[in-house]
DRENDO-1510 file (C-alpha; in Angstrom, 1 decimal, always signed):
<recs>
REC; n; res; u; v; w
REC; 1; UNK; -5.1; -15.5; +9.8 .
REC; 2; UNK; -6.6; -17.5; +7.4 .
REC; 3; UNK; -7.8; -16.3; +3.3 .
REC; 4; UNK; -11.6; -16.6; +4.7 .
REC; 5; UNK; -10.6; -13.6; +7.8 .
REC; 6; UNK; -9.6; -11.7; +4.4 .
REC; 7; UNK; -12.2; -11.8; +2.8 .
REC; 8; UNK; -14.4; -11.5; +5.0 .
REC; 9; UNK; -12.7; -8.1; +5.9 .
REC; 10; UNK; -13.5; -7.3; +2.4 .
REC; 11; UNK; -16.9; -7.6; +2.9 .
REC; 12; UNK; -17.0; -5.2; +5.2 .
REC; 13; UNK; -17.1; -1.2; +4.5 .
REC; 14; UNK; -14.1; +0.3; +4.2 .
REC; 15; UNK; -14.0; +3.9; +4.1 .
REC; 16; UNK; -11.9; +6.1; +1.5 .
REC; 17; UNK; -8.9; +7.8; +3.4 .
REC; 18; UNK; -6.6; +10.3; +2.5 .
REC; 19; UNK; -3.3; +12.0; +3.4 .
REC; 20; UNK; -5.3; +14.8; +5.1 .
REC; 21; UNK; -7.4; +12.8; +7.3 .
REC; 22; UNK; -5.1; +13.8; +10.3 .
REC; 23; UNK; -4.8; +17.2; +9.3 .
REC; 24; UNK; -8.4; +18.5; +8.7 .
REC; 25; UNK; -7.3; +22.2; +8.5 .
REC; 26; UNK; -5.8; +21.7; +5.4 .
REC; 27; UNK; -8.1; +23.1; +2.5 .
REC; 28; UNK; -8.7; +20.9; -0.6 .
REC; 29; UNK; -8.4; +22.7; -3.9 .
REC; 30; UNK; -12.4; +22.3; -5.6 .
REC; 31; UNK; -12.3; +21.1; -9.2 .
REC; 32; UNK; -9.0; +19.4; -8.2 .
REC; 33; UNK; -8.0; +16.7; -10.5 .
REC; 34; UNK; -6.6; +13.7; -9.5 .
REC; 35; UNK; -4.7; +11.1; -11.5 .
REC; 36; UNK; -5.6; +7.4; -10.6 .
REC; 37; UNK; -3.4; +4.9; -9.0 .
REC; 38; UNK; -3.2; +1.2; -8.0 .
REC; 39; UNK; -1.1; -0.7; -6.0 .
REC; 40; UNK; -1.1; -4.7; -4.9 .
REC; 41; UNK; -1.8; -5.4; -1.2 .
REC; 42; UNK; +0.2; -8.8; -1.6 .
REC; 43; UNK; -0.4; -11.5; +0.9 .
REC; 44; UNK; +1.8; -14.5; +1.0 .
REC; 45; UNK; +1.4; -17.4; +2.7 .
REC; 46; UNK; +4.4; -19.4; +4.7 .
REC; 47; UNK; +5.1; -21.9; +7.5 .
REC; 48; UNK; +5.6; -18.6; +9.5 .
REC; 49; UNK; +1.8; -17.0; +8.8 .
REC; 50; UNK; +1.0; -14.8; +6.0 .
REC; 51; UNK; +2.6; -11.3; +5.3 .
REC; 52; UNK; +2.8; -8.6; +3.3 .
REC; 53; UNK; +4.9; -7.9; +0.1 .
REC; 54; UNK; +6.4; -4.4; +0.6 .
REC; 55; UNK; +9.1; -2.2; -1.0 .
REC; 56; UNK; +11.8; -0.2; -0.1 .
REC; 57; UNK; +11.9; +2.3; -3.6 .
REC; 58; UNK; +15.6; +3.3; -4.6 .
REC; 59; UNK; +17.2; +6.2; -2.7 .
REC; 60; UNK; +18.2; +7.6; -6.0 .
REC; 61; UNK; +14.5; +8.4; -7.1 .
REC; 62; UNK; +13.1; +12.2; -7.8 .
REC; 63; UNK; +10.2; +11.4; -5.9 .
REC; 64; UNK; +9.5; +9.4; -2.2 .
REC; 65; UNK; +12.9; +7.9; -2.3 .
REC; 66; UNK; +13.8; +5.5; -0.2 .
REC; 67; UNK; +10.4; +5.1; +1.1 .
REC; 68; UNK; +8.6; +2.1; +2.2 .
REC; 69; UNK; +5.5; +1.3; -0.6 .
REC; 70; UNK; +3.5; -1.4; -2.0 .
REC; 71; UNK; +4.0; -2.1; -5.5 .
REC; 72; UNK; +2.1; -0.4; -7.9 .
REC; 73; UNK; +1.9; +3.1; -9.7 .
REC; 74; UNK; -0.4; +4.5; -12.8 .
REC; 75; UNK; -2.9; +3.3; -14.2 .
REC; 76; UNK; -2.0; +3.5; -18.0 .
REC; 77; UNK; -4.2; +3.6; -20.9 .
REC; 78; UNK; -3.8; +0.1; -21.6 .
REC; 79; UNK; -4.5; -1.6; -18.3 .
REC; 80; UNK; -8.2; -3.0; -18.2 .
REC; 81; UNK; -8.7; -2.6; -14.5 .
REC; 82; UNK; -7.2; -0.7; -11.3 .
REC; 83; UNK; -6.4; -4.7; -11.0 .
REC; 84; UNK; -4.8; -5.5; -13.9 .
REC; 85; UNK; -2.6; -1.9; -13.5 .
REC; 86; UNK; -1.4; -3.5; -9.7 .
REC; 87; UNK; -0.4; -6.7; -11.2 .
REC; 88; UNK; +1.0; -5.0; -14.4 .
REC; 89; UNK; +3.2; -3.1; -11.8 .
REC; 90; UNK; +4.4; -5.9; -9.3 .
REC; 91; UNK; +5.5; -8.0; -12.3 .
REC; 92; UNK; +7.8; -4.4; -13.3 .
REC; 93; UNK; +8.9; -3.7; -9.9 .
REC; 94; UNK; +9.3; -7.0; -7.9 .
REC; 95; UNK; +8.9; -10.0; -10.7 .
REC; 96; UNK; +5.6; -11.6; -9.7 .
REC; 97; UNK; +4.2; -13.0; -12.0 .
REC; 98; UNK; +0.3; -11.9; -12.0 .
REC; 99; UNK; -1.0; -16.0; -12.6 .
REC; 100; UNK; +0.5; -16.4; -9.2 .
REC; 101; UNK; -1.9; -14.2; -7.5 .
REC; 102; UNK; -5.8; -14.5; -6.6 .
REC; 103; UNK; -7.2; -10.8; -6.6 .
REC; 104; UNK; -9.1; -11.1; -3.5 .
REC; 105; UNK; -11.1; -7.5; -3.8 .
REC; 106; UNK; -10.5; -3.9; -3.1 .
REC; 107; UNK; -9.9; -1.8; -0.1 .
REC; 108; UNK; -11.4; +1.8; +0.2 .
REC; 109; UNK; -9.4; +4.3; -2.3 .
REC; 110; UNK; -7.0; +6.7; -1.3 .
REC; 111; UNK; -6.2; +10.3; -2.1 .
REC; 112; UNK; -2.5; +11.3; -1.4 .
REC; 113; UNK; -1.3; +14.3; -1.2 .
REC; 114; UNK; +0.6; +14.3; -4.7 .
REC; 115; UNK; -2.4; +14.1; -6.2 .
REC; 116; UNK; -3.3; +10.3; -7.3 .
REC; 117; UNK; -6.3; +8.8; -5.8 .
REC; 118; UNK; -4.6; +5.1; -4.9 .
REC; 119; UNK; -7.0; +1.9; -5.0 .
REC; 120; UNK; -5.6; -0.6; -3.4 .
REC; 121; UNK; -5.6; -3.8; -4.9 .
REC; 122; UNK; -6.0; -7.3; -1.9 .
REC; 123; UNK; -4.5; -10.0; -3.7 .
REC; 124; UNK; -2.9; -13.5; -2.5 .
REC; 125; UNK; +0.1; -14.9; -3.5 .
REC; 126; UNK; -0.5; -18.4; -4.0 .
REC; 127; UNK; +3.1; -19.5; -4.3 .
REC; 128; UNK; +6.7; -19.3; -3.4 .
REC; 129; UNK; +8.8; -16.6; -6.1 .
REC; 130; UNK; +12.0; -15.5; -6.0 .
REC; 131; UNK; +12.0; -11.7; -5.8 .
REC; 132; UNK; +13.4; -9.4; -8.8 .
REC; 133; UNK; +13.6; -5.7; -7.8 .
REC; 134; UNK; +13.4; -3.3; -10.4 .
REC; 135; UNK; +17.0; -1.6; -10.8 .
REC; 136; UNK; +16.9; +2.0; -10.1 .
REC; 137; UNK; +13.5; +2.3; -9.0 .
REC; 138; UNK; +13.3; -0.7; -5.9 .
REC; 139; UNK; +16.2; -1.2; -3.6 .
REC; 140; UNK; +15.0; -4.2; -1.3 .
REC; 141; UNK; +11.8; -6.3; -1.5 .
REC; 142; UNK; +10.8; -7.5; +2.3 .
REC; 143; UNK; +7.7; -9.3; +3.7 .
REC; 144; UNK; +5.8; -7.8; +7.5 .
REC; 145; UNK; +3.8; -10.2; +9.9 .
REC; 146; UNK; +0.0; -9.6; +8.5 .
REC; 147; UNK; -0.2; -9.9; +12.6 .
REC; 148; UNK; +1.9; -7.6; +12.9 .
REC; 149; UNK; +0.0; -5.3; +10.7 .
REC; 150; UNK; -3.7; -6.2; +11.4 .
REC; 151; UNK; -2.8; -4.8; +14.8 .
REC; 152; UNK; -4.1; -1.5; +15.9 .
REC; 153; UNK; -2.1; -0.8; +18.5 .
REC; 154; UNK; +0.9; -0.8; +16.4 .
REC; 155; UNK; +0.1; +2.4; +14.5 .
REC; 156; UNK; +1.3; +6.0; +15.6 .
REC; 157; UNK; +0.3; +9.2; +14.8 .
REC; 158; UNK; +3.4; +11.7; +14.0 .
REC; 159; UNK; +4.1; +15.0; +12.6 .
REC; 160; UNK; +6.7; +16.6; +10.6 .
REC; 161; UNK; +6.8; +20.1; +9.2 .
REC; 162; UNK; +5.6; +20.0; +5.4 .
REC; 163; UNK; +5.6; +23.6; +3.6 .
REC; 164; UNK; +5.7; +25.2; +6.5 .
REC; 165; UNK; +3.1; +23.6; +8.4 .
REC; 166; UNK; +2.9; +20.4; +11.1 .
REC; 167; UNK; +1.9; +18.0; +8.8 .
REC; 168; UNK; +0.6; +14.7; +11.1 .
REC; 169; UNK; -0.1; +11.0; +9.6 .
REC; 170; UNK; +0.2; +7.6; +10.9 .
REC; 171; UNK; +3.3; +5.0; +11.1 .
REC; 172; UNK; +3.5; +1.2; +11.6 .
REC; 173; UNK; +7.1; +1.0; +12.0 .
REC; 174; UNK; +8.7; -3.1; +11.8 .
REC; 175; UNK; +11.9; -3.7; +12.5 .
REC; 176; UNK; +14.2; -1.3; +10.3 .
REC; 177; UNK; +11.6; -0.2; +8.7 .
REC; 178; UNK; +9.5; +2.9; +8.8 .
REC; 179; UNK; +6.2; +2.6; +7.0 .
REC; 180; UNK; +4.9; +5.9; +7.2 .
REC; 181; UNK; +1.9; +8.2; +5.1 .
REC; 182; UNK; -0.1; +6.5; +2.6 .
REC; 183; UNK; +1.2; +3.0; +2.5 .
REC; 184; UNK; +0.9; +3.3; +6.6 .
REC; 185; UNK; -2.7; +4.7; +6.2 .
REC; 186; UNK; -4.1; +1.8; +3.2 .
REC; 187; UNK; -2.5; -0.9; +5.9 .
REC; 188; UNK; -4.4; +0.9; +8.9 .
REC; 189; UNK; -7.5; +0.5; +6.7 .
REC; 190; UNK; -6.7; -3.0; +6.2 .
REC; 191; UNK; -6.5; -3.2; +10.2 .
REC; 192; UNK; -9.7; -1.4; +10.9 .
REC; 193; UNK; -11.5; -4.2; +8.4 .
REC; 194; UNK; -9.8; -7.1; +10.0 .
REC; 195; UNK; -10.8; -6.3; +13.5 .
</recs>
């Protein structure tokens, strides 16, 4: 899959998700305020086909520990863009440097259930780096197939009970690792756009 498939994919409508599309009978407060997010959707390139840049966040966080994520988090005050906060982020938690990546575009926003609306940042990694996760906050920095994940038929739907309820959302499980709720949602998006 070549940078043109990509942004071409852009191009294309994406629509905004959420952690509730699979669970419609879950109410959303009115008025609710959400805080906004931003994470980079980091393709690199290699002999093998590109990937995706994930994380595996430290099993000694307060919250989503040793869950599989993109890198990113707030928006702060000082970041220009939703862009510039993704970047800003990947250079905290992984060490890339933001000069190595072309910002491709946006994919549809995301609301998760702890209240951030996410918008996922595209971006391409134009070079090799070596990878320095943040102590305490990322435990292991891995790259997944973009084949892998541009394919549909990879994602699940699965539930587990969440304050008292069956709670459903969709997985796209690779090799040891289970990519599961919102990061396994903004990749389905991804997939929907590439097809």
């Amino acid at each position: 899959m070549q940078t043109e498939a990509l942004i071409r994919a852009l191009s294309r409508n994406g629509v905004a998700s959420s952690d509730f599309d699979l669970n419609p009978e879950l109410v959303l407060p009115p008025g609710r305020k959400l805080r906004a997010a931003a994470v980079l959707v980091a393709v690199c390139t290699g002999g093998d086909g590109p990937s995706v840049l994930l994380t595996k966040r430290a099993s000694g966080l307060q919250h989503h520990p040793g869950q599989i994520a993109f890198p990113g988090g707030k928006i702060d005050a000082t970041d220009a863009s939703a862009e510039a906060a993704a970047l800003r982020e990947a250079q905290e938690e992984v060490g890339l440097d933001p000069s190595l990546v072309t910002v491709l575009g946006r994919l549809a926003p995301h609301e998760t259930v702890t209240g951030y609306t996410v918008t996922p940042i595209l971006g391409l990694i134009r070079a090799d780096f070596t990878t320095q996760p943040e102590a305490g906050e990322v435990d292991e920095v891995f790259q997944v197939p973009l084949s892998h994940l541009a394919d549909l038929s990879r994602f699940r739907i699965e539930r587990r009970r969440w304050l008292g309820q069956w709670r459903y959302y969709y997985t796209v499980p690779y090799g040891p690792y289970y990519i599961w709720g919102a990061t396994a949602r903004m990749l389905r998006g991804l997939a929907e756009r590439l097809q």
